[in-house]
N, C-alpha and C positions, 0 to 999 in steps of 0.2 A: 598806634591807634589811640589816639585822646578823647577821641568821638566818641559818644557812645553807639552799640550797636542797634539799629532797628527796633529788635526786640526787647533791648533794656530799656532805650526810650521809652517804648509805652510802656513798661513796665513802671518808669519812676513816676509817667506822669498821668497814670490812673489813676483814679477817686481811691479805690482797692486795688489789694494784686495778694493772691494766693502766692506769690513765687517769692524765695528767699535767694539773694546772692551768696555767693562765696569769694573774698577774698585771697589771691594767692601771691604768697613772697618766696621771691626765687634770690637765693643771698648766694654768690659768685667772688672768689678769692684765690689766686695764685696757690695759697699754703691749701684751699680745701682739696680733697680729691674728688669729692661730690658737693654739688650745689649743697645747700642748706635750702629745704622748702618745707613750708608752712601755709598753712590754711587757715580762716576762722569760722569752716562749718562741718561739720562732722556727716559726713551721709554713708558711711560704711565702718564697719570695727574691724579693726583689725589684729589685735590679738586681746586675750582674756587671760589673764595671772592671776589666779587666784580673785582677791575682791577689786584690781585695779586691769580695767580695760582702755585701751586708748582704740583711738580714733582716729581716720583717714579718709581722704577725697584723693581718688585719681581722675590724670585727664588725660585726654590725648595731647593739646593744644596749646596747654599752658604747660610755664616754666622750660619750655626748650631753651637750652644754651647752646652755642659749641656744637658740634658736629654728630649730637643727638638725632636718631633715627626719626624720621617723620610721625612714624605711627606706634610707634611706645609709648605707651602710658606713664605716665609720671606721678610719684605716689609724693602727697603732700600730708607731711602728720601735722592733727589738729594741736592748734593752742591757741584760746577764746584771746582775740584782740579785737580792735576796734580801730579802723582805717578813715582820717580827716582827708580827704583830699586837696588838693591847691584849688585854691581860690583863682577867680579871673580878675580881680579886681586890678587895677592899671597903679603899680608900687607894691604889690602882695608879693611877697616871696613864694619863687615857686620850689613847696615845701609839701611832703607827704608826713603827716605824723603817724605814727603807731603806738596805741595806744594798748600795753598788756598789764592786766593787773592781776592781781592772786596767784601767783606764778612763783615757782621754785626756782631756784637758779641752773638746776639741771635743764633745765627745760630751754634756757637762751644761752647756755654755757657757749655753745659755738660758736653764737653771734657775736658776744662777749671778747671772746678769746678774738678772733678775726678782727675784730674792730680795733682794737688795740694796736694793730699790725697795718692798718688804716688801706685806703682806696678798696672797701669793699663795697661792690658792685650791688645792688638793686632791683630787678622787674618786678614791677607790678602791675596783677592781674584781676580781672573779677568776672565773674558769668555767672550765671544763673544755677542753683544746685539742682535744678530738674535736670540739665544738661552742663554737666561743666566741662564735655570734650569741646563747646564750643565758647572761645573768650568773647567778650562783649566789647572791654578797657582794658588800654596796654598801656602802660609806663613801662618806657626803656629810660636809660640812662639816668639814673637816680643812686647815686651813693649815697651812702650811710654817715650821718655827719653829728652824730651824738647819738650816745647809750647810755643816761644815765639809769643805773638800777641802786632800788634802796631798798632790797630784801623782798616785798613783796609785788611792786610793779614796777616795769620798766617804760621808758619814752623815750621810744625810737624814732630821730630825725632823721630824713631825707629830703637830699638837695639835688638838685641838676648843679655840674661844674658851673661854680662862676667865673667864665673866662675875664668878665670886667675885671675882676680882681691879680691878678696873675701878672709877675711881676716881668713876662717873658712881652713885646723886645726894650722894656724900659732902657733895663742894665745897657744894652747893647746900639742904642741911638745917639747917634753925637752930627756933627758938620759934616763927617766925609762918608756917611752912612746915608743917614736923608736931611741932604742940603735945605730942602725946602721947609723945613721944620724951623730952621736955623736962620733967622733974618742978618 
């Protein structure tokens, strides 16, 4: 779903709007055991240590993977980013940037780590924080195509597979494969 929903619609294209979204990244890897999910709106706490509390959004709706129960909640822990979306423009690469800044390396270690080990998977999501069991914007298929981090913030690219690129059936075309290629 690249559309937006009904209600975000007019949500984006009010004079005003009382309502804030929420972003959700669902990071999916062979080596993980569990997704890696992230949010960038905090509407519930979830634990308190001493002077450091963090932060979480569950949904029903988002971040399912995998043979995930329909109606389990999915707990997405906060960390402040900023989500560019692709552009429509006709030659724009269709790219998601994420944009984390003031950020410990604890905090993207996993993302870090996975990405190195490369084809890590992507959904993103976004709905509204009054209700976020229900999504508005789906990105599917979007891997991770650059992490660089320099201590305090990270820019995270994501790409859709460029199959133009991909060197499968060059290798393997000749005369007696596809004659008509071959004058």
């Amino acid at each position: 779903m690249t559309t937006p929903s009904e209600r975000a619609h007019e949500m984006m294209t009010a004079e005003s709007s009382a309502e804030a979204t929420v972003d959700f990244l669902t990071f999916t890897h062979a080596s993980l055991g569990d997704p890696i999910r992230l949010c960038n709106h905090k509407t519930e706490i979830k634990s308190v240590d001493g002077p450091v509390t963090t932060y979480w959004t569950r949904s029903r709706e988002a971040g399912r993977v995998g043979g995930e129960l329909p109606n389990a909640r999915q707990e997405f822990d906060y960390l402040p980013f900023a989500v560019v979306w692709p552009g429509y423009e006709e030659g724009a690469t269709p790219e998601i940037r994420i944009a984390i800044d003031m950020v410990d390396r604890t905090s993207i270690l996993g993302i870090l780590r996975v990405y190195r080990e490369g084809r890590v998977k992507c959904l993103v999501e976004s709905a509204l924080a009054s209700d976020p069991d229900i999504v508005d914007f789906r990105f599917r298929g979007f891997y991770l195509r650059r992490a660089p981090w320099d201590g305090i913030a990270a820019q995270l690219g994501l790409q859709l597979t460029p199959y133009d690129q991909e060197p499968y059936p060059v290798g393997f075309l000749g005369p007696s494969v596809a004659p008509g290629l071959f004058p």
